[in-house]
C-alpha positions as CSV (number, residue, x, y, z in Angstrom):
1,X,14.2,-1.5,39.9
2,X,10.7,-2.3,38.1
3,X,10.9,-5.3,36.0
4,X,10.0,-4.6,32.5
5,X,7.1,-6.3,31.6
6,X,8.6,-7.9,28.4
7,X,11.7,-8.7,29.8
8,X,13.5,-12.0,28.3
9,X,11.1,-12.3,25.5
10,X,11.6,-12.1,21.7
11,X,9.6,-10.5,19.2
12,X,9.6,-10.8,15.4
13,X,8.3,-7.5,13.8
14,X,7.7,-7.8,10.3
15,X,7.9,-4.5,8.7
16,X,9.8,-2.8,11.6
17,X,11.2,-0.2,8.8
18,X,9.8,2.8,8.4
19,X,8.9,4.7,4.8
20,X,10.2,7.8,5.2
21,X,12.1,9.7,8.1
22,X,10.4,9.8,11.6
23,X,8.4,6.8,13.2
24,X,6.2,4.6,11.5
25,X,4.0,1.9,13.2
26,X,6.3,-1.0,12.6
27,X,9.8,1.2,13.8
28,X,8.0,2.4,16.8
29,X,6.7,-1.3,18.1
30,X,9.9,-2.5,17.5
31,X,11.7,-0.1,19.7
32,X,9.1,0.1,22.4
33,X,8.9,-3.8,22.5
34,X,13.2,-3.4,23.4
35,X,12.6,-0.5,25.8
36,X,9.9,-2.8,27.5
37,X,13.0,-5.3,27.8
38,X,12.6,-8.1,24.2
39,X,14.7,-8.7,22.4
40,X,14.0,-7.7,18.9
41,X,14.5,-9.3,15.5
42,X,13.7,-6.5,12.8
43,X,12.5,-7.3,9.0
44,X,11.6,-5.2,6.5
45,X,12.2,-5.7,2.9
46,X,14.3,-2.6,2.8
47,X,17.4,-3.9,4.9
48,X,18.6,-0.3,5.3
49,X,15.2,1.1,7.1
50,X,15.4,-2.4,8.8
51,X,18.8,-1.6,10.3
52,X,18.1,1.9,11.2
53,X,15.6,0.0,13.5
54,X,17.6,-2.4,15.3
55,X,20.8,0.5,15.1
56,X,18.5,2.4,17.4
57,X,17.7,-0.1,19.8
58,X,21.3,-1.3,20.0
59,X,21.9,2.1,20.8
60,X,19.7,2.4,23.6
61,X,21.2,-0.8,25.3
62,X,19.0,-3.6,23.7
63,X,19.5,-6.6,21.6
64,X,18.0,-6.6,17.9
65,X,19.1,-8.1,14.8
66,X,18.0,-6.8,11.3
67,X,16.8,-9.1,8.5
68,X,15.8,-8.3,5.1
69,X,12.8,-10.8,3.7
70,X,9.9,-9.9,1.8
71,X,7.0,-10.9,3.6
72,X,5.2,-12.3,0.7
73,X,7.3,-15.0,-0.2
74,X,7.4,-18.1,1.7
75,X,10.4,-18.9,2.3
76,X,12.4,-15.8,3.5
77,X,9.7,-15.7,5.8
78,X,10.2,-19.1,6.7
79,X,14.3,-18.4,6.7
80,X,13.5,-15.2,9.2
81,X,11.1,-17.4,11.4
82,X,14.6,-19.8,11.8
83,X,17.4,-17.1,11.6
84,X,15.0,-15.6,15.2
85,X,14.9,-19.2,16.7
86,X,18.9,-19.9,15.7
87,X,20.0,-16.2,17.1
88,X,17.4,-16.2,20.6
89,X,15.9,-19.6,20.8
90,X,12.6,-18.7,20.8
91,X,9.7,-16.5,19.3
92,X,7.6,-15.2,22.1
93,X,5.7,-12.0,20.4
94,X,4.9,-12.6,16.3
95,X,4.3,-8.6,15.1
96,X,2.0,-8.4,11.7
97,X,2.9,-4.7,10.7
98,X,3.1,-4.8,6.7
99,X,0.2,-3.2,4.9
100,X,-0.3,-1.4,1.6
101,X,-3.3,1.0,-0.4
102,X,-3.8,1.1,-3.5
103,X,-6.3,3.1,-4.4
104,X,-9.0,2.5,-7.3
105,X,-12.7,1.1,-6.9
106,X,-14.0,-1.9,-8.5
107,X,-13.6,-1.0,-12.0
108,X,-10.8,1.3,-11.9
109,X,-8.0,-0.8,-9.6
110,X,-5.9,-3.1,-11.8
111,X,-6.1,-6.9,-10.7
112,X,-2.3,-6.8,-10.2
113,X,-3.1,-4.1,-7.5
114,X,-6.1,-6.2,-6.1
115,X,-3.6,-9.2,-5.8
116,X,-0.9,-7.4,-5.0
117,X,-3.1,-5.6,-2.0
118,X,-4.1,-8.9,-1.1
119,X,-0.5,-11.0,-0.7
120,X,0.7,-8.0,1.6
121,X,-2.3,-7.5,3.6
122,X,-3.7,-11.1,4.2
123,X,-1.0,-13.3,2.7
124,X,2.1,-12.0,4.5
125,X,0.5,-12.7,7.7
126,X,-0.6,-15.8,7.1
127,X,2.5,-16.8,6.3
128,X,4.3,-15.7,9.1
129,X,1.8,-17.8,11.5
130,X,2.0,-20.4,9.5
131,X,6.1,-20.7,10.1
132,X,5.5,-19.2,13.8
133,X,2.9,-20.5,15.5
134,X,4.6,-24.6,15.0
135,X,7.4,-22.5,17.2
136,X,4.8,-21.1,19.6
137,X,3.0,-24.7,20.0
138,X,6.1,-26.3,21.0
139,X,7.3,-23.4,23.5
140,X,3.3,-23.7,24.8
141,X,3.4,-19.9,24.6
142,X,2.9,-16.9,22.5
143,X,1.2,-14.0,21.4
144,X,0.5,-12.3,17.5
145,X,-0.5,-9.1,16.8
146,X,-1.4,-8.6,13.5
147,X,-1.9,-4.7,12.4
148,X,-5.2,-4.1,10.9
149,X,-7.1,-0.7,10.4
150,X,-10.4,0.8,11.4
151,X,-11.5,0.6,7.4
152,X,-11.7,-3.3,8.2
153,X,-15.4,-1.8,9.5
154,X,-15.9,1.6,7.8
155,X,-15.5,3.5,4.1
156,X,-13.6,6.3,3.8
157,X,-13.4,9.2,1.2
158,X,-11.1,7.3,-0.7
159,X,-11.6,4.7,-3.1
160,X,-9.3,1.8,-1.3
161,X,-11.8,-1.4,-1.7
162,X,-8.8,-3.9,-1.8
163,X,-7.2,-2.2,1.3
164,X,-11.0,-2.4,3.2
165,X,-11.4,-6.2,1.9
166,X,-7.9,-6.9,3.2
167,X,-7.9,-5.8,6.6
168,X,-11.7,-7.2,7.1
169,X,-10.5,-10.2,6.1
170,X,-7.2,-9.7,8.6
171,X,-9.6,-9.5,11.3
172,X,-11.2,-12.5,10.6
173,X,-7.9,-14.5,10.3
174,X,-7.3,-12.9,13.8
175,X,-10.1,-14.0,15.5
176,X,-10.3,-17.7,14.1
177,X,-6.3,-18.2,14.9
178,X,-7.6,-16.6,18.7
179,X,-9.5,-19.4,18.9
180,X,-8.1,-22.5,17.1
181,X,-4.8,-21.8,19.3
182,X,-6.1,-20.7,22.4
183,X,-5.3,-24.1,24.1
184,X,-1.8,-23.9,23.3
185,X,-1.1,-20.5,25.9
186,X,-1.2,-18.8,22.5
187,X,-3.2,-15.1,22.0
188,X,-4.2,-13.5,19.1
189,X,-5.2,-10.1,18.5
190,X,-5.9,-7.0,15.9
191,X,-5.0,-3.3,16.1
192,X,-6.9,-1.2,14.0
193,X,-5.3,2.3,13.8
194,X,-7.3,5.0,13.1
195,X,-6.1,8.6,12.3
196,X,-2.2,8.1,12.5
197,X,0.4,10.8,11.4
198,X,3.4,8.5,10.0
199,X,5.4,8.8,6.9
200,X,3.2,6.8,4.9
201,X,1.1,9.6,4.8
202,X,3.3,11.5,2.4
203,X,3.9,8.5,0.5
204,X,1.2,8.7,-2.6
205,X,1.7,12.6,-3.3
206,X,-1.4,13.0,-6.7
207,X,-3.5,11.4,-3.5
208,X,-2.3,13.7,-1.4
209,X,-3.1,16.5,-3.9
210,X,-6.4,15.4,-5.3
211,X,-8.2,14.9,-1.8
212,X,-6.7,17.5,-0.1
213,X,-4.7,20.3,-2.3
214,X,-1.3,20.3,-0.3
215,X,-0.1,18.2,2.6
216,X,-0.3,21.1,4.8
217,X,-4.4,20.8,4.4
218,X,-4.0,16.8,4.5
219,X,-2.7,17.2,8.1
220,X,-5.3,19.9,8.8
221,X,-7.9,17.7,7.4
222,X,-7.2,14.6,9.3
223,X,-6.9,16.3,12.3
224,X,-10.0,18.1,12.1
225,X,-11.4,14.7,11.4
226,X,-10.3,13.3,14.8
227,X,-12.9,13.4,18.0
228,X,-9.3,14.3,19.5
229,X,-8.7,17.3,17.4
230,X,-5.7,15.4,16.6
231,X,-4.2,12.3,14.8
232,X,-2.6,9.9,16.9
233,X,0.8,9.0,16.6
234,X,3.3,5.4,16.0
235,X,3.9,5.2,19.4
236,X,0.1,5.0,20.1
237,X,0.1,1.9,18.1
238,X,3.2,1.0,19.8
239,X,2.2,1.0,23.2
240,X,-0.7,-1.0,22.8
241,X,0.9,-3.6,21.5
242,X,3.2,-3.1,24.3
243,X,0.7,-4.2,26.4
244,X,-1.4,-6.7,24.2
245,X,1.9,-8.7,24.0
246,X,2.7,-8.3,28.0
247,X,1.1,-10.2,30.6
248,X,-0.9,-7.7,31.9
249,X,-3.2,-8.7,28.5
250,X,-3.0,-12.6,29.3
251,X,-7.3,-12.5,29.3
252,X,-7.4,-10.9,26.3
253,X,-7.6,-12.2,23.2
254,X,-9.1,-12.3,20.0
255,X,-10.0,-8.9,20.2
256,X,-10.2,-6.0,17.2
257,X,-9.0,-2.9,19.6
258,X,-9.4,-0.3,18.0
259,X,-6.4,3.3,18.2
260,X,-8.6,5.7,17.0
261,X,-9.3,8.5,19.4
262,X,-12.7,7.2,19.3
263,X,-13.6,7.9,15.4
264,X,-15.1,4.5,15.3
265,X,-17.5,6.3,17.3
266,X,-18.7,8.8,15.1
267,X,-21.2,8.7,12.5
268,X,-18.7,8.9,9.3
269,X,-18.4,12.5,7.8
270,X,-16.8,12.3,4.1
């Protein structure tokens, strides 16, 4: 039988619910990090999407537990940093997941939306190294994988400059903790997602209707935006952190990879 290439390790994936029904990037990691052998510890501050996550996994034959913490406040993520080590002794893979938009250009967004934008983003993973990586250090192992976007390097039609700030910023983060903790057997590295079809597409609906007219033409839009033709999916994302967080990706690090289907490619078109 072929040994799954994450066998015996444990990941913390924080935002491992999903929005809406189907599979968003943090729910599909989650599971694919079990079905490549982890165990999983799932948080999301909605325990019941968190459960739904670690229900499935269970269900398949793996090990999860669910925690509820919101990611912005220091101490539940310090307590879900513990409640991993008390529960599997160890935190081998460190998932970054949670993200927001709010949309509104330099005049128009509200500075609660700026700040708020910028503790889920940037904040929430610096907190979660900053209680994880002591853990790594000591085990003299470890890998994060902090979800960014490809607007850390591009506009878009939309007006989102505390979601592009954010994840530029995330990048950054990435690379210096890369670096700074390389010594230790630790690895750092981004995923920028391009074009993904997940629940949190149909989650701002005047959006939704103001770019686009119906969500019918928001999914013909995006996919006609693609060099694919078509958006990718969660378990794009998944899979490469799948590998990023496996051995097979033991060279690599500090890295921005990009899941876009090549759109970083292109010259933008509106």
């Amino acid at each position: 039988m072929k040994t799954k290439p994450l066998n015996g390790r444990v990941a913390l994936v924080l935002g491992a619910g999903s929005c809406g029904e189907g599979w968003g990037n943090g729910k599909a990691a989650a599971v694919a990090y079990a079905r490549a052998g982890a165990k999983v510890v799932a948080v999301d501050i909605n325990f019941e999407a968190a459960c739904e996550t670690a229900d499935i996994i269970q269900r398949e034959g793996g090990l999860s537990l669910a925690l509820q913490a919101n990611v912005v406040d220091a101490g539940e993520v310090r307590s879900a940093v513990e409640r991993t080590v008390t529960e599997f002794g160890s935190i081998d893979i460190l998932h970054n997941n949670v993200g927001i938009c709010r949309v509104g250009d330099p005049v128009t967004l509200s500075e609660e939306d700026w700040d708020l934008s910028m503790d889920s983003n940037l904040k929430s993973v610096f907190l979660a190294c900053k209680y994880a990586l002591p853990v790594m250090v000591d085990q003299g192992r470890g890998v994060i994988i902090n979800i960014s976007s490809i607007l850390s390097r591009r506009v878009s039609q939309y007006d989102q400059i505390a979601y592009y700030a954010s994840k530029a910023a995330l990048d950054h983060l990435s690379s210096a903790i890369a670096v700074k903790y390389a010594p230790h057997g630790i690895r750092c590295n981004a995923i920028l997602p391009g074009l993904i079809h997940t629940p949190l597409l149909y989650a701002n609906k005047s959006v939704i209707e103001d770019s686009h007219g119906s969500l019918e033409q928001m999914v013909i839009d995006r996919d006609a935006m693609s060099p694919t033709g078509k958006m990718g999916t969660a378990w794009d994302i998944a899979e490469a952190s799948v590998f990023l967080a496996s051995d097979s990706a033991r060279y690599i690090n500090g890295v921005q990879l990009p899941v876009d289907g090549g759109l970083l490619n292109m010259q933008y078109r509106g």
